[in-house]
N, C-alpha and C positions, 0 to 999 in steps of 0.2 A: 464571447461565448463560442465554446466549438465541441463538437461531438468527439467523441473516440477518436476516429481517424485523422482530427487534423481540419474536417470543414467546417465552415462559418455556421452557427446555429443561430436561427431565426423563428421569430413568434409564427406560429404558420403551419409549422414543416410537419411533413407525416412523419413518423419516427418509430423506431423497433426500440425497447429500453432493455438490454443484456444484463444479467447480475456482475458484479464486481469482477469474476473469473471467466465469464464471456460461455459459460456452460448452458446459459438458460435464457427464454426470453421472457422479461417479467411481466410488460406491457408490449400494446402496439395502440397506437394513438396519434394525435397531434401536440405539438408542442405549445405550452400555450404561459402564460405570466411568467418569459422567463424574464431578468433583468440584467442587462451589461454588467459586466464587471469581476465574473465566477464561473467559474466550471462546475462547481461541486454544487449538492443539494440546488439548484436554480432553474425554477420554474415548473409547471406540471404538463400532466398526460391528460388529456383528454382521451381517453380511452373509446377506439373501438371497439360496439360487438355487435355483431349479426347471426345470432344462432341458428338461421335455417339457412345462412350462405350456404351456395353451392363450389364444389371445388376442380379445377381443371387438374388434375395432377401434375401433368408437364407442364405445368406453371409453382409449383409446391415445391420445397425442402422438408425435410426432417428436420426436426430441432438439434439432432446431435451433428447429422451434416453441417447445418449453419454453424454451431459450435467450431467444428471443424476448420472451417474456411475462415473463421476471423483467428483460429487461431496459428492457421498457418501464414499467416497476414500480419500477424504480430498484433491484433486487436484486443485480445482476452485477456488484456492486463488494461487498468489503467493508467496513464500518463500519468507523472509527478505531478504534485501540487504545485500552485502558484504562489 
């Protein structure tokens, strides 16, 4: 099991979940029943939210900046099936 970029995905991880073209972020959460053997549809989100979080900004992106960065990264596509 491995995320986008090529790292090892583990039951656990905190995770950002991008749409298919790396334009948007659908979720942020942890990863959680995923099972060996698939990259595609495998395992879920446990969904963070904290509605009255507060926010540092020089800690923040914009969601088109992240956009941006995975796509100059080569991130905003997915990888060929298996």
């Amino acid at each position: 099991m491995h995320y986008r970029n090529g790292r090892e995905a583990k039951n656990g991880d905190s995770i950002v979940h991008i749409n298919h073209d790396g334009t948007s972020v659908c979720a942020i959460g942890y990863l959680v029943e995923a099972q060996p053997g698939n990259d595609y549809c495998n395992g879920r989100i446990a969904q963070i939210q904290s509605p009255g979080a507060s926010a540092c900004l020089c800690d923040c992106l914009h969601m088109d900046d992240l956009a941006k960065l995975l796509k100059e990264k080569g991130l905003d596509k997915r990888p060929a099936g298996k």
